[in-house]
C-alpha positions in Angstrom: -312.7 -44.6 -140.1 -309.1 -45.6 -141.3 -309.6 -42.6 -144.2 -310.9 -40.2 -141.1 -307.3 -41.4 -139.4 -305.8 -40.0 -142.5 -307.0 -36.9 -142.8 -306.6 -35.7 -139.2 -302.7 -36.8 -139.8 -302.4 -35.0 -142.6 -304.1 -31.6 -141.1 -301.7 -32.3 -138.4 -298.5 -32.6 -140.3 -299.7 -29.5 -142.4 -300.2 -27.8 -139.2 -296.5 -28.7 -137.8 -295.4 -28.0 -141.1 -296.8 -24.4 -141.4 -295.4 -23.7 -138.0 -291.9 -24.5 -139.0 -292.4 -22.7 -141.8 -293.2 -19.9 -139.5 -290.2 -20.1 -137.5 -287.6 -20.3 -140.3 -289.3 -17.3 -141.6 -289.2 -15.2 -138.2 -285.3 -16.7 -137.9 -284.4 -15.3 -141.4 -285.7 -12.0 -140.9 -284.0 -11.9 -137.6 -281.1 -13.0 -139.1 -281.3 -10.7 -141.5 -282.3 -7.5 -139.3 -278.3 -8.4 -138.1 -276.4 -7.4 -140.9 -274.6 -4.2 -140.5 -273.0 -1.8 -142.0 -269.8 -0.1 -141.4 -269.0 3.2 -143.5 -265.5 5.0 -143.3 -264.4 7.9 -144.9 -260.7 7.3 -145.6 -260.5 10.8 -147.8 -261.7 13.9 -147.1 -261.7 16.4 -149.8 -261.6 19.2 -147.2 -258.5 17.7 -145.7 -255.8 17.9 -148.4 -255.0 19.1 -151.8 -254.7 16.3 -154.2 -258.1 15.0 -154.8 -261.7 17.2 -155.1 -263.6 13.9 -153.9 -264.4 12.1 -151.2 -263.4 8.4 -151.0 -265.1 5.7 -148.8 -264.8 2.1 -147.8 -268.1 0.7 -147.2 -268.6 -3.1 -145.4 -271.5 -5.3 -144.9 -270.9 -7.5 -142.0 -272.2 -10.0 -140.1 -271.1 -10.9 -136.6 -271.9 -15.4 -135.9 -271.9 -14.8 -132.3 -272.4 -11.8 -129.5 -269.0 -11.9 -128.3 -266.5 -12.7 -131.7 -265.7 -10.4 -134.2 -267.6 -9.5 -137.8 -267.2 -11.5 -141.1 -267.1 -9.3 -144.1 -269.8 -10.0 -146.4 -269.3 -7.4 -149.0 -267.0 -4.6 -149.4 -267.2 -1.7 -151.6 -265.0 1.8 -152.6 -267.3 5.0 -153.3 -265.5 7.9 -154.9 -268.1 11.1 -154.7 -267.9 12.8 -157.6 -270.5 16.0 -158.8 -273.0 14.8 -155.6 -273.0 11.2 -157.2 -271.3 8.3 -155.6 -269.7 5.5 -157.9 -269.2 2.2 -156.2 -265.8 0.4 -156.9 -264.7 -3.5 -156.0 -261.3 -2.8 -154.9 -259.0 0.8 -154.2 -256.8 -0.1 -157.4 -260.1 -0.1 -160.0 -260.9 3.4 -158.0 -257.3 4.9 -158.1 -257.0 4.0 -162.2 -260.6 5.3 -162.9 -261.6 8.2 -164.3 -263.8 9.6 -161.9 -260.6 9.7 -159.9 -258.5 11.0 -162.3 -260.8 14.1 -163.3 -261.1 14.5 -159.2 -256.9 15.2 -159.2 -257.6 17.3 -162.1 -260.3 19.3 -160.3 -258.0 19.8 -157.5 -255.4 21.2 -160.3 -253.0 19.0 -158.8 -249.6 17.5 -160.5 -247.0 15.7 -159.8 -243.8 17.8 -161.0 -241.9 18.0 -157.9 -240.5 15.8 -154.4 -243.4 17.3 -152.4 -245.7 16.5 -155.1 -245.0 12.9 -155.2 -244.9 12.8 -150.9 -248.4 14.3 -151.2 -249.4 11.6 -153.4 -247.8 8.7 -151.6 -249.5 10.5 -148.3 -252.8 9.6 -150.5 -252.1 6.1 -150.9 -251.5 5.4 -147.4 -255.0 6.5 -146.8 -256.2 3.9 -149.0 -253.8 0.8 -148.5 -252.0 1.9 -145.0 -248.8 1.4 -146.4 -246.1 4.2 -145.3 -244.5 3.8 -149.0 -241.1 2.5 -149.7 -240.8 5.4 -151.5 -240.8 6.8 -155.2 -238.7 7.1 -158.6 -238.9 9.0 -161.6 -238.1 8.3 -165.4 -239.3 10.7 -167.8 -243.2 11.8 -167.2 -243.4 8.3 -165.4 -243.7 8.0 -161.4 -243.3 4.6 -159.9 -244.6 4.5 -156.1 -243.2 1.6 -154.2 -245.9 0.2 -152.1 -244.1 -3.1 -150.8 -241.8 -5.8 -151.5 -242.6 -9.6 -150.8 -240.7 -12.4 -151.7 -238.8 -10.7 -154.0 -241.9 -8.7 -156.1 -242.7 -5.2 -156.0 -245.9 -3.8 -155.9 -246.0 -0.4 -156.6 -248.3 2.2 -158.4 -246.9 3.2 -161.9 -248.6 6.9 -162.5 -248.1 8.7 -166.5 -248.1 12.3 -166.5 -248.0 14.8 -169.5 -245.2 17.3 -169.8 -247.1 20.1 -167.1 -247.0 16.9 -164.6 -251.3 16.8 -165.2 -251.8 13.0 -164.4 -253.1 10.8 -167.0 -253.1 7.2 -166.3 -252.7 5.3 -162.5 -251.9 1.8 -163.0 -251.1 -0.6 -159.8 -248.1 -3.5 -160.3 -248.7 -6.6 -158.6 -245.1 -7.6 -159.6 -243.3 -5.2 -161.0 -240.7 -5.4 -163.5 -238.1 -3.4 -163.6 -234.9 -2.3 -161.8 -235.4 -0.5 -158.9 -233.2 2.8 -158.0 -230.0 1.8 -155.3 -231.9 4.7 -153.3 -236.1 5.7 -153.6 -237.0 9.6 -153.1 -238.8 10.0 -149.7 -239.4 6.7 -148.6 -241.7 6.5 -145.5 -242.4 10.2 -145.8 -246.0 10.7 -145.7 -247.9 14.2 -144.6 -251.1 13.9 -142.3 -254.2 14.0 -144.1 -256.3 13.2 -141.3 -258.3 15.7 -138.8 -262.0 15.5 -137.5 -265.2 16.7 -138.0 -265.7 15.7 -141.5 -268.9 13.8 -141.2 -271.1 10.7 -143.4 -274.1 12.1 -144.5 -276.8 9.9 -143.5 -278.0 9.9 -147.2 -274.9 9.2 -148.4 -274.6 6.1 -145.7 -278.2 4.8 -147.0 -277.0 4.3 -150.6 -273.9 2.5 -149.6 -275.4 -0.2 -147.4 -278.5 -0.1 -150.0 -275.8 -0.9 -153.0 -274.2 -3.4 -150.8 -277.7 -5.2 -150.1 -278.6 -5.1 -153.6 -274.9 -6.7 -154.8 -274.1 -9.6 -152.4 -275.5 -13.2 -152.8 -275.8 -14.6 -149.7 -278.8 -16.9 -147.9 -279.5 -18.3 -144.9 -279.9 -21.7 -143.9 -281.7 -23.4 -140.8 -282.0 -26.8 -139.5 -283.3 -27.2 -136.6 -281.7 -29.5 -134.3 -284.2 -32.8 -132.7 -281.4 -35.1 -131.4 -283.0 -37.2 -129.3 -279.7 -36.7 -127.3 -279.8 -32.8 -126.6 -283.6 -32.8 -126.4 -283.1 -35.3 -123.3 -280.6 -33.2 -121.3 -281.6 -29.1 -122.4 -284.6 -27.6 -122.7 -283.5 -25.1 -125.0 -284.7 -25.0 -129.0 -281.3 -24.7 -131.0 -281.0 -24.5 -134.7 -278.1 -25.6 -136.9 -277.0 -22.4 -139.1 -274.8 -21.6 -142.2 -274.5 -18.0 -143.7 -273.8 -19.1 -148.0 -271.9 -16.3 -149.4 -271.3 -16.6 -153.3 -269.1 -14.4 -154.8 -268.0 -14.1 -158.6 -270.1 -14.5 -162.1 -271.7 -17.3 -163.0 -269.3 -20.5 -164.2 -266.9 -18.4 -162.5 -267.9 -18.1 -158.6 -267.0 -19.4 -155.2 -269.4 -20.0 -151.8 -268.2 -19.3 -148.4 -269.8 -21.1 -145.7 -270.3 -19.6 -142.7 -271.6 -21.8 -140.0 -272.8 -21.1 -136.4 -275.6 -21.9 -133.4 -278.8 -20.2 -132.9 -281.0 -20.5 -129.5 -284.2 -19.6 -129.2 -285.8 -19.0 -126.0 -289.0 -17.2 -124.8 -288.6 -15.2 -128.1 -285.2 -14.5 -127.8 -282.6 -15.7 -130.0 -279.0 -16.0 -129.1 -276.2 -16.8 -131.8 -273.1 -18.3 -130.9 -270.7 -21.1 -132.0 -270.8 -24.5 -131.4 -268.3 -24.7 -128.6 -269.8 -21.3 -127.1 -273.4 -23.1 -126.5 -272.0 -25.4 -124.9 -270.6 -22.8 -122.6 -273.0 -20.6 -122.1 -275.2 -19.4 -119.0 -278.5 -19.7 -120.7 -277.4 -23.3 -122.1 -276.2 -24.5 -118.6 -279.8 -23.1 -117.1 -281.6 -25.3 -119.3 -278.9 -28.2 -118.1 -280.1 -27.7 -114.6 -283.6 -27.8 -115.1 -283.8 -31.5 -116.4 -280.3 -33.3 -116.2 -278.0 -34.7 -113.2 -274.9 -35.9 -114.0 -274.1 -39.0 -111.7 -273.7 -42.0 -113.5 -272.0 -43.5 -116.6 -274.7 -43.8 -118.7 -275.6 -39.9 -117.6 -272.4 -39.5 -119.2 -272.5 -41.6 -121.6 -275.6 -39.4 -122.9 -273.8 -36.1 -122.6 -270.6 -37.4 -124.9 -274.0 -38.3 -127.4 -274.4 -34.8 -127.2 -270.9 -33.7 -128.0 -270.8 -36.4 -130.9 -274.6 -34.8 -132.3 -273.0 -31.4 -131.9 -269.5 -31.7 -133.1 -268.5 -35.3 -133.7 -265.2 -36.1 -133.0 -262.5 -36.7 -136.3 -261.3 -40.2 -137.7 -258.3 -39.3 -136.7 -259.1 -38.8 -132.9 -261.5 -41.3 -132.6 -259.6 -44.0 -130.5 -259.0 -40.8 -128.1 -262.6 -40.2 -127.2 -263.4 -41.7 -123.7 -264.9 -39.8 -120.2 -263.9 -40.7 -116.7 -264.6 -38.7 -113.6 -262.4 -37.3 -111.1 -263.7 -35.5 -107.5 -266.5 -33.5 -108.6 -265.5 -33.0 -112.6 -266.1 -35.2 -115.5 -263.9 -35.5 -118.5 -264.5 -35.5 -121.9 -262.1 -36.2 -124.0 -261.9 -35.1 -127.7 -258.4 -34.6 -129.6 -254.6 -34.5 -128.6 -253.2 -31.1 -130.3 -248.9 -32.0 -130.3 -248.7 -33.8 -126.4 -252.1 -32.5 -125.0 -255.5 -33.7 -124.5 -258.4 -31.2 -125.4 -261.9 -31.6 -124.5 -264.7 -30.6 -122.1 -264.2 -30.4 -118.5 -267.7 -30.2 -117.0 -268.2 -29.1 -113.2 -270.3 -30.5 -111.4 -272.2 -29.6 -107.5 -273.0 -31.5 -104.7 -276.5 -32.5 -106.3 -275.1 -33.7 -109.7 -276.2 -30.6 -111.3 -273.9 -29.3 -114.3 -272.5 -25.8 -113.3 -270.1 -25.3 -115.7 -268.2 -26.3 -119.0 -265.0 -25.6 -120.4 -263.6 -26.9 -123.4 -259.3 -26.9 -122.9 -256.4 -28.6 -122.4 -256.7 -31.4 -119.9 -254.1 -30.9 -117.9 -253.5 -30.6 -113.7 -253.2 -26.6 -113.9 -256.3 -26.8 -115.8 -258.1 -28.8 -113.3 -257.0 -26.6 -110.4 -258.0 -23.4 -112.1 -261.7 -24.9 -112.8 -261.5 -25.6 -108.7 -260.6 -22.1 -107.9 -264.0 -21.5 -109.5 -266.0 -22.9 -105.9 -265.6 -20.1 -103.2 -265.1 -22.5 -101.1 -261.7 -23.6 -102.3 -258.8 -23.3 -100.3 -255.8 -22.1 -102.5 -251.9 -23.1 -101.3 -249.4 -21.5 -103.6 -246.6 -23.0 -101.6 -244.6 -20.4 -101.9 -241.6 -20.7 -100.0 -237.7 -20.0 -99.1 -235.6 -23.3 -100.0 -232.5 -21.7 -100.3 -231.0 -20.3 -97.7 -232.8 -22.0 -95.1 -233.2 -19.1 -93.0 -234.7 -15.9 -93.6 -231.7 -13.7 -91.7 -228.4 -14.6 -93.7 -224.7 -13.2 -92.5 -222.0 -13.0 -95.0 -218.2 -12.1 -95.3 -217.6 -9.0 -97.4 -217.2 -10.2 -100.8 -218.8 -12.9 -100.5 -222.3 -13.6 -103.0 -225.3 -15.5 -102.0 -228.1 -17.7 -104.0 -231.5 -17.3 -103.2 -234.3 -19.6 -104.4 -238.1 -19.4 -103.9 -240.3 -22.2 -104.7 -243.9 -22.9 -105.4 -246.7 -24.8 -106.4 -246.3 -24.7 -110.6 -250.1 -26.5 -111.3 -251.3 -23.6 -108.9 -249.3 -20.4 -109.7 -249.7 -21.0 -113.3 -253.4 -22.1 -113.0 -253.8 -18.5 -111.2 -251.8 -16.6 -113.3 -249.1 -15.3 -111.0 -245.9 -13.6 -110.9 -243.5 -12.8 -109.0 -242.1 -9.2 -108.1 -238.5 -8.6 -106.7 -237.5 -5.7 -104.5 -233.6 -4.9 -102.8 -234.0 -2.3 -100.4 -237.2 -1.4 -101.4 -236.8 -1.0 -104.9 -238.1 -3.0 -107.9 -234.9 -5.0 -109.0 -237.0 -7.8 -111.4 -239.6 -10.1 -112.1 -240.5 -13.7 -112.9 -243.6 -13.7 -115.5 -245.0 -15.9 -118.5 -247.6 -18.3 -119.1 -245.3 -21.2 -117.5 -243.4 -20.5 -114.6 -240.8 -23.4 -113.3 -240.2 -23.8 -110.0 -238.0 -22.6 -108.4 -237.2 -19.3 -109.1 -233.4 -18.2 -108.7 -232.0 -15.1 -108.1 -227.9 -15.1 -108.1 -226.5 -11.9 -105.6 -222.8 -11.2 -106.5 -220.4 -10.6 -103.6 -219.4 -7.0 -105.6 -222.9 -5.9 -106.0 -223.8 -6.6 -101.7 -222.3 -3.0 -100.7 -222.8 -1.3 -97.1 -223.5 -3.1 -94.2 -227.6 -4.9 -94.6 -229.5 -5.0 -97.2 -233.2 -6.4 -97.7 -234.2 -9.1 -100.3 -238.5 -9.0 -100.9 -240.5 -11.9 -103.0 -244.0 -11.1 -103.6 -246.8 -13.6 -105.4 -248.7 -11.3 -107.5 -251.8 -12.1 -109.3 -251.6 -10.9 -113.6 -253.8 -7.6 -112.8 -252.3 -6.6 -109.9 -249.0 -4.4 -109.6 -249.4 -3.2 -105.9 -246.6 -5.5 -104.2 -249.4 -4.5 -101.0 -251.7 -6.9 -102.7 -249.4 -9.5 -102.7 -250.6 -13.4 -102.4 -247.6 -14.5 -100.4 -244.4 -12.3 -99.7 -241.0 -13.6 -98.7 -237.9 -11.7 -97.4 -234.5 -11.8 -97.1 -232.3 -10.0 -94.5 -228.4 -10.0 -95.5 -226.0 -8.4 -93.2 -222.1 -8.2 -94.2 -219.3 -8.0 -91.8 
């Protein structure tokens, strides 16, 4: 019996094994059916007259979530020479080969004159986007002045033979030598640029299949059981890293790339660790199971943040959640004078609705409330000064008028404020941190003619309209 025991569990963990076998296998090819690959064509040979070849930048990139931008995996220069594309690690190994050089000789072009050497430097700023400080000349050598950084100058150094026919292109890091008082045509450039020259799609296959075939990258999976998550969601998330190993052997670096996966119903989301936390599927699978209520429900959630992103040493006496009205706090860090963590909404059944990771802060807390519909929103936006919205002065004589508001609220909202005189625009009161109040000083010389009309309006940070003001105060002024 007790060796029948045995070999049922060990069918069984050969079974579990094999299926998470499976599903790292389905993940990586996922993963990999990702990748992309982004070709540009930075010179045309069509386009202008100093090289016969095209030139391309070719990128293998991989994005870590649906919503931030792509790291770059590999990157490669192709110079198309006699139908045949020749892969390069970086612009200056292109620019001093001699595919390259036999392509400016194809093009029968030399450098031997001003516009010669403002063609070329138009050339380079296809390749490095650099307008060009300009260029010098001494003998049959050009020196092409790129940029200057802390006191070094990078610049191309090109050798020509007596008819101009260039012979060598060698880039500078820092180069040394004294520079010219004054460069030829610095930040002169001609436009090489126009449309319709086109990738073949042949052409595009070979770059992305050279990239595949030269980066070292892998993928790796852990699947995440904390008995913490797998209490509250009911979502399966894997713990990823893309390993990206670059140089020769003895000689190489790894990158580590790391990020979320979900998978659900087949699907399979990637994001980063804060953006699970925030997203729609993730607070669906919250619902379904979870009600936060008490301490300990809480307790289990900041398990969940400390599975998921622990907090550091040096934070550690920070960490603590309280509640407040219908939002628990969690906190994490203090960045210079603020507290950071998750504020987590919750409705009248205990049911998490949303997450936020952000500064803990009163405007923060009102602009998580102006979230419910049902929120009523009091900008308090007022006239303290004068006290009266009709004001009578003596000719000459100025006036000070202050507005006031709610800070937590305007700011939480993103508001500004729009001034008119007499119906036209005169100034505005905008930023991420408006004080209250807001003061604008009239001058007895500027109040000419007999009335004139002050206008305040609260204006949300999309709109311009002052009709579609929040609030709207206004001034009457009449001189005698």
């Amino acid at each position: 019996m007790k060796a029948l025991f045995i070999s049922i569990a060990l069918v069984i963990s050969a079974s579990v094994f094999s299926q998470n076998q499976t599903e790292q296998t389905k993940i990586k090819d996922y993963l990999d059916s990702t990748l992309q690959n982004k070709n540009t064509l930075l010179i045309s040979n069509a386009l202008q007259n100093v090289t016969a070849s095209d030139i391309y930048q070719s990128e293998l990139l991989f994005s870590t979530s649906y919503q931030d931008g792509h790291n770059i995996l590999q990157l490669r220069y192709f110079i198309k020479t006699a139908n045949k594309l020749i892969a390069f690690k970086d612009r200056n190994d292109l620019l001093a080969s001699s595919a390259f050089i036999k392509s400016l000789n194809a093009k029968k072009f030399k450098l031997k004159t001003e516009d010669d050497g403002v063609a070329f430097q138009s050339l380079l700023k296809l390749l490095d986007n650099e307008r060009g400080l300009g260029f010098f000349i001494e003998d049959n050598t050009w020196y092409f002045n790129r940029e200057t950084r802390f006191g070094e100058t990078m610049a191309y150094v090109v050798t020509t033979a007596n008819n101009g026919q260039i012979s060598t292109i060698v880039y500078e890091n820092d180069l040394k030598k004294t520079l010219p008082e004054t460069l030829l045509q610095s930040g002169e450039t001609i436009d090489f640029t126009g449309s319709g020259a086109l990738i073949s799609k042949k052409d595009s296959a070979f770059m992305h299949q050279y990239l595949l075939d030269n980066v070292n990258y892998e993928f790796e999976i852990t699947p995440l059981n904390f008995y913490s998550l797998n209490t509250i969601s009911t979502l399966s998330i894997n713990k990823c890293n893309l390993k990206v190993t670059e140089g020769e052997e003895g000689n190489s670096f790894t990158n580590n790339i790391p990020f979320m996966l979900i998978s659900n119903n087949g699907e399979y989301i990637k994001t980063s660790i804060d953006g699970l936390l925030e997203m729609p599927i993730f607070l669906n699978s919250l619902q379904k199971k979870y009600t936060l209520k008490t301490e300990d429900d809480a307790r289990l959630f900041q398990y969940v943040l400390d599975d998921l992103s622990p907090v550091s040493k040096f934070d550690i006496e920070l960490k603590t959640f309280y509640k407040k009205d219908n939002m628990w706090f969690f906190v994490r860090e203090k960045r210079f004078d603020d507290l950071k963590g998750f504020i987590v909404l919750i409705d009248s059944k205990n049911k998490v609705n949303h997450i936020e990771y952000t500064t803990i802060s009163e405007e923060s807390i009102i602009r998580l409330k102006m979230k419910d519909p049902s929120f009523k929103v009091d900008y308090k936006f007022k006239l303290a000064q004068p006290t009266t919205n009709k004001v009578t002065l003596q000719k000459g004589e100025g006036l000070n008028i202050e507005v006031s508001f709610d800070e937590a609220v305007v700011n939480a909202s993103g508001c500004w404020i729009l001034t008119r005189r007499d119906g036209s625009d005169s100034g505005t009161y905008a930023g991420n941190n408006l004080h209250s109040p807001y003061k604008y000083d009239i001058t007895g010389m500027s109040l000419e003619g007999n009335h004139h009309v002050f206008e305040y309006f609260l204006l949300k940070n999309e709109t311009m309209n002052a009709e579609d003001a929040l609030s709207t105060i206004t001034v009457e002024v009449e001189i005698k």
